[in-house]
C-alpha positions, 0 to 999 in steps of 0.5 A, a space after each residue: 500500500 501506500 508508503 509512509 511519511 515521516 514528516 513533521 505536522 508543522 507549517 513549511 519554513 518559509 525562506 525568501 530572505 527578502 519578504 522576511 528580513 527586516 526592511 527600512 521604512 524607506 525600502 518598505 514604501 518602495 517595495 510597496 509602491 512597485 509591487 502593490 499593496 494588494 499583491 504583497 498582503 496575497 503574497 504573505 496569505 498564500 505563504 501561510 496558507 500552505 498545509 503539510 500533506 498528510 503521511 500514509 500509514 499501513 492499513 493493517 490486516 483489519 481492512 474490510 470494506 463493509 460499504 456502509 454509509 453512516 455517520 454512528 459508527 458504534 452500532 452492529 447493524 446486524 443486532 442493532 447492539 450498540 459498542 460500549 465505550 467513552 463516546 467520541 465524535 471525530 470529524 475529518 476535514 479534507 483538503 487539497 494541499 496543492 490548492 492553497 488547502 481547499 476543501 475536497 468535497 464529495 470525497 469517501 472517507 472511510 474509518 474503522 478501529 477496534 471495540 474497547 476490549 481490542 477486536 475488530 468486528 468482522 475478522 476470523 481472528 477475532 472471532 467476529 465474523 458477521 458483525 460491522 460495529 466501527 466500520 463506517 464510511 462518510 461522504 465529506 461537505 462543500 468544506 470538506 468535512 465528515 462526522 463520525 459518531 464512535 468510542 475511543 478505541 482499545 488496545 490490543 498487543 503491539 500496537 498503541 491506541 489509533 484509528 484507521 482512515 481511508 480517503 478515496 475518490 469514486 474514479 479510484 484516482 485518491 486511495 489513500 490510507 493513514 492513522 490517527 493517535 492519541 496522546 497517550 496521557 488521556 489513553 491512560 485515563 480512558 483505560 481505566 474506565 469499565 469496560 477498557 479496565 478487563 484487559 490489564 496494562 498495554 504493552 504498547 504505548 506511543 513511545 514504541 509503537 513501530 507505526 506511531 506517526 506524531 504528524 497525525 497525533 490527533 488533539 482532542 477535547 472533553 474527558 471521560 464522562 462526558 466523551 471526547 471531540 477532536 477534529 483533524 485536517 487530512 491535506 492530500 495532493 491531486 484531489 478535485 475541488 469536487 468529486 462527483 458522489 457513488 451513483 448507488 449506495 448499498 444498502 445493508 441488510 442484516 444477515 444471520 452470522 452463519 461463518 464459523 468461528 476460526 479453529 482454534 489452534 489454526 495460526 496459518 488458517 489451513 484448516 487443521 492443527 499442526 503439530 509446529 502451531 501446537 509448539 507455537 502455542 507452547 512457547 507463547 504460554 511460556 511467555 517465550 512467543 507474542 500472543 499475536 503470532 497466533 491469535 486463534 490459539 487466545 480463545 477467551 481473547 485475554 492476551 495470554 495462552 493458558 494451558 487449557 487453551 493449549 489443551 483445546 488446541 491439541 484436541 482440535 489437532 487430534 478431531 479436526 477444525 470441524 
């Protein structure tokens, strides 16, 4: 996908040394007089108004193009259950970078994270398959912008707190992929809440997160009671004043879940145990492997392997996924 950036969330130095440097009143008025007070105030606004583009980030193995077009993104459409969760309302104003930051509108904005527990809705390594709660989609306004009603998201081994975004255009001419942070002074305080506190300590925080990118740290407003709000400003090239909007968009219609959970114990998804998955999970109930290596051998998705969780595996390899 596409590459990552590291590349400061600051404006861009300015270094024309003659618009800057201190002038002689004398050299001021000449410089006026020659080229207008008119173009000289455009000169410093088009200076200032310019906008970093925004780094891409790895999508992530979490990716399901679900095509629902909402704005409450907490709701499982299937069972209409809501996720539990500190609210938060994330709105994302996109921009065209090359065009002095104006706004793109009728652009796909696309977001998706995990529940406070840490699964994803719809993954076989999550044991959803079926469910679509956190996934969602919005169309961005004539300023650019999208709203999103959701939670603040948990965490789960190896990765420090974040959102997913996509932003795509309908002729598959933008397609880009990035992540919001967090800072992890107010992930702290959201994690000790019910029902964030069942998961223990993170073992990822921003400091050692390999993806954590300060350019899309994300500043939000409001606390634990009453939920969090924060809007970010994603600054892309290349994209249209205007897109024009899907000429359908699906409707989602619950289905029954039908797709078994993943087999227990199956690491490569192929469908049996095998005897080096078995000693895979041996090692991680040790403490001697990551529990993400292989996340179908955590049933009760509590971040550890324990030994009757290895038992069920080697039952599993003994009977068969079926």
């Amino acid at each position: 996908m596409n590459g990552s950036f590291r590349k400061g969330n600051h404006m861009n130095n300015i270094s024309d040394k003659t618009l800057w440097n201190p002038l002689s009143r004398r050299q001021a008025l000449a410089f006026i007089g020659a080229a207008g007070a008119t173009s000289v105030v455009g000169m410093v606004s088009r200076a200032w108004a310019a906008c970093p583009v925004t780094p891409a980030e790895t999508e992530g193995p979490y990716w399901v193009d679900e095509l629902l077009n909402r704005s409450d993104i907490t709701v499982d459409p299937g069972d209409a259950s809501a996720r539990p969760g500190v609210p938060l309302t994330l709105r994302i104003r996109v921009l065209r970078a090359d065009a002095s930051c104006a706004p793109a509108a009728g652009v796909q904005v696309d977001i998706w994270h995990c529940d406070a527990i840490g699964l994803y809705s719809d993954e076989a390594a999550n044991n959803t398959i079926g469910k679509k709660f956190l996934r969602g989609y919005q169309i961005s306004d004539a300023s650019g912008a999208v709203q999103f009603t959701t939670i603040y998201p948990g965490w789960y081994s190896g990765r420090t707190i974040h959102i997913h975004f996509r932003i795509r255009t309908v002729n598959g001419a933008t397609n880009f992929t990035s992540q919001l942070f967090f800072d992890d002074t107010v992930s702290n305080q959201v994690l000790g809440q019910s029902p964030y506190n069942t998961r223990g300590t993170r073992d990822t925080n921003n400091a050692n997160d390999n993806i954590y990118n300060a350019a899309t740290l994300m500043t939000i407003s409001g606390d634990v009671t009453a939920g969090f709000a924060g809007t970010f400003d994603v600054a892309l090239n290349g994209l249209p004043a205007t897109t024009p909007a899907p000429t359908a968009t699906a409707t989602e219609t619950p289905t029954p879940v039908t797709t078994p959970a993943s087999c227990a114990g199956d690491c490569d998804g192929s469908g049996d145990v095998t005897v080096d998955e078995l000693v895979k999970g041996v090692n991680i109930a040790l403490d001697n492997g990551d529990v993400t290596t292989c996340t179908q051998l955590d049933a009760d998705v509590s971040g550890t392997i324990t030994i009757d969780e290895i038992v069920k595996a080697v039952n599993v390899a003994l009977n068969g996924c079926s």
